[in-house]
C-alpha positions as CSV (number, residue, x, y, z in Angstrom):
1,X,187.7,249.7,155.7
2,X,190.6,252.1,155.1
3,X,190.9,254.2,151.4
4,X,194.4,252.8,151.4
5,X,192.8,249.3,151.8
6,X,190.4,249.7,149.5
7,X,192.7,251.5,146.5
8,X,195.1,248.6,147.3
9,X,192.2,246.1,146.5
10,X,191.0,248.1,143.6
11,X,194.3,248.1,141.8
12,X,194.7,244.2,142.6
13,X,191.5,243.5,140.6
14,X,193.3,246.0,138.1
15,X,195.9,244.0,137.5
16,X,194.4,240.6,137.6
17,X,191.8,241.5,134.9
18,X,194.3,243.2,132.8
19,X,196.4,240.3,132.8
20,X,193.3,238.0,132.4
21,X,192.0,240.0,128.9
22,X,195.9,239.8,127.5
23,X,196.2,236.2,128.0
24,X,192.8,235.8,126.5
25,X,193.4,237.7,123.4
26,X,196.9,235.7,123.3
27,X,194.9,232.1,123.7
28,X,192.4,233.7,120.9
29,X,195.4,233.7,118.3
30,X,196.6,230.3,119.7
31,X,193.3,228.8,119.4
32,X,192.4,229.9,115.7
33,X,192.3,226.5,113.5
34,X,191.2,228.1,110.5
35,X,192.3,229.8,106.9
36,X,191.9,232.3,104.8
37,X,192.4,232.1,101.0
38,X,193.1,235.4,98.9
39,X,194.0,236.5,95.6
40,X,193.3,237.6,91.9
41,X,191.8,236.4,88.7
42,X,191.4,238.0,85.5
43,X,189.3,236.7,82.6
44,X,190.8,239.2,79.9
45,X,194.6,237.7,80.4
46,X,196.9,237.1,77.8
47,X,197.6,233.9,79.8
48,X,200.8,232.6,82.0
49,X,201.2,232.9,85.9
50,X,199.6,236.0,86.6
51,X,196.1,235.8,85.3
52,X,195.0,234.0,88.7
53,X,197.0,233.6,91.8
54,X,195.9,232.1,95.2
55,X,197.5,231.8,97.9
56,X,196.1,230.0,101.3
57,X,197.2,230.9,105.0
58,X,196.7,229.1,107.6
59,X,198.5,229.2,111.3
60,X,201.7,227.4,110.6
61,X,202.3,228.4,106.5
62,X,201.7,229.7,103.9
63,X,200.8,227.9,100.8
64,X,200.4,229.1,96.9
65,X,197.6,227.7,94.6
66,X,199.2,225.9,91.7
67,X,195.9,225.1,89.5
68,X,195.6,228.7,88.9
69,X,191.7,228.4,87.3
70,X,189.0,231.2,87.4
71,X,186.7,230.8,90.9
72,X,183.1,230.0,90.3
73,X,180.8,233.0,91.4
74,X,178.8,230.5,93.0
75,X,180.9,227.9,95.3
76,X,184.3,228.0,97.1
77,X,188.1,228.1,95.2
78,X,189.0,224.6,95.4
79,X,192.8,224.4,94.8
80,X,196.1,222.7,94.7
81,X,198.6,224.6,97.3
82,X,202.3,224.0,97.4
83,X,204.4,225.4,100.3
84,X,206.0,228.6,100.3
85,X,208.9,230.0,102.3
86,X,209.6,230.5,105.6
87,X,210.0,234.5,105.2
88,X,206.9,234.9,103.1
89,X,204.4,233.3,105.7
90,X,206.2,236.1,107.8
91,X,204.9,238.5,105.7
92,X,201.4,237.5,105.5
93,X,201.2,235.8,109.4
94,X,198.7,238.4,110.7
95,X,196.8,238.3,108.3
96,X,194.3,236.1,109.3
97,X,194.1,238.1,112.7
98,X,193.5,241.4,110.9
99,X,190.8,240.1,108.6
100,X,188.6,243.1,107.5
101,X,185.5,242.5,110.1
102,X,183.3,245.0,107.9
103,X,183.4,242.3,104.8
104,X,182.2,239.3,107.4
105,X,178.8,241.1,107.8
106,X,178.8,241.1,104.1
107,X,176.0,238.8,102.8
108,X,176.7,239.3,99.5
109,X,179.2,236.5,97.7
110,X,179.3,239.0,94.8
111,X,180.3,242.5,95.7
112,X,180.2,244.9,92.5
113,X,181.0,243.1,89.2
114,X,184.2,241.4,89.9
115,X,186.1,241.3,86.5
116,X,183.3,243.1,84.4
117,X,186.1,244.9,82.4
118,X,190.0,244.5,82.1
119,X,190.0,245.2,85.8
120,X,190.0,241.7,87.3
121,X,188.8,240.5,90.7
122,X,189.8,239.5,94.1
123,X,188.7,236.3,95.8
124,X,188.6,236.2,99.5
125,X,187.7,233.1,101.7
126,X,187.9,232.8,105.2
127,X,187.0,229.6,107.2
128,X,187.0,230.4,111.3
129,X,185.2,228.2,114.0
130,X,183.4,225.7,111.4
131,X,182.1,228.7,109.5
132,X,183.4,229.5,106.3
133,X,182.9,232.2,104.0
134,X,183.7,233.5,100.6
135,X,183.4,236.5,98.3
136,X,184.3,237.6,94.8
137,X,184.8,241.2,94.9
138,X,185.1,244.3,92.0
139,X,188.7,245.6,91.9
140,X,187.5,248.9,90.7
141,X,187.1,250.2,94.0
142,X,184.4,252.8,93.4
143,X,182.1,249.5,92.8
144,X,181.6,248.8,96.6
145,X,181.0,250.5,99.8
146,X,184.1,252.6,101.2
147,X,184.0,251.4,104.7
148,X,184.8,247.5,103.3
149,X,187.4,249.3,100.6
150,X,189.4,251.1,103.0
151,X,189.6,248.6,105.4
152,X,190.4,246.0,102.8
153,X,193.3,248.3,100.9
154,X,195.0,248.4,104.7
155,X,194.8,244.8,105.2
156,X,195.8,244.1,101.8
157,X,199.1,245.9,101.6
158,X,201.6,243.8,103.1
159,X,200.8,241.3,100.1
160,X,202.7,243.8,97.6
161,X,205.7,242.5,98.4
162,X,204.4,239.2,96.7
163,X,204.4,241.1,93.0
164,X,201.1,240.1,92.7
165,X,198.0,242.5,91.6
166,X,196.1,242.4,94.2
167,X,195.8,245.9,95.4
């Protein structure tokens, strides 16, 4: 067989599987029928709005968490969601696709002492492929491992625009 032949051949299978992994990570996103609930609580509140705050995201919306009560340490955040805007679920969207991978090997529910102080916790929950998973974590962020905090404050930051506590 010629090089040219063979080069030609080489750079077909190229191609092919390039455009066979893009379309797969494409049907990945299209195929996730999950959620992911996040947010705050704080025990030491003076009360209103802020003292919890939920929100859950799914693939088509975004929803807020109108009950607003303290999560058990011990079982999943079950809440009442209302629909939020259009524009919002923009924000938050990719979130579920950039979901800290470092705090799924986590088998911890409890990471530090969430709300110890006056320095509140976050709740996370994530439900992908029938498996669902939750943790309560310390807000002080010297209280857990750097590798799960660093990756967390990235994924966390498009959720500012919210005016919520959460990082």
């Amino acid at each position: 067989m010629k090089a040219s032949t063979i080069r030609s051949q080489l750079l077909f299978l190229f191609l092919i599987s390039l455009l066979f992994i893009s379309c797969q990570k494409d049907d990945i996103k299209a195929a996730f029928k999950g959620y992911l609930v996040f947010g705050h609580f704080y025990g030491e509140c003076a009360g209103g709005e802020n003292c919890v705050e939920n929100y859950k995201l799914d693939q088509n919306q975004l929803l807020q968490d109108t009950k607003d009560l303290y999560p058990s340490f011990s079982k999943f955040y079950e809440g009442n969601y209302v629909k939020l805007r259009l524009s919002q679920f923009n924000i938050a969207k990719d979130l579920i696709h950039n979901f800290p991978r470092d705090l799924c090997k986590e088998s911890d529910k409890v990471i530090g002492q969430p709300d110890a102080g006056d320095w509140g916790g976050l709740y996370l929950e994530f439900k992908h492929k029938g498996k669902r998973k939750f943790w309560l974590l310390d807000r002080k962020k010297v209280m857990f491992q750097l590798s799960i905090m660093n990756s967390l404050m990235k994924w966390l930051k498009p959720l500012t625009i919210f005016n919520n506590p959460l990082v």
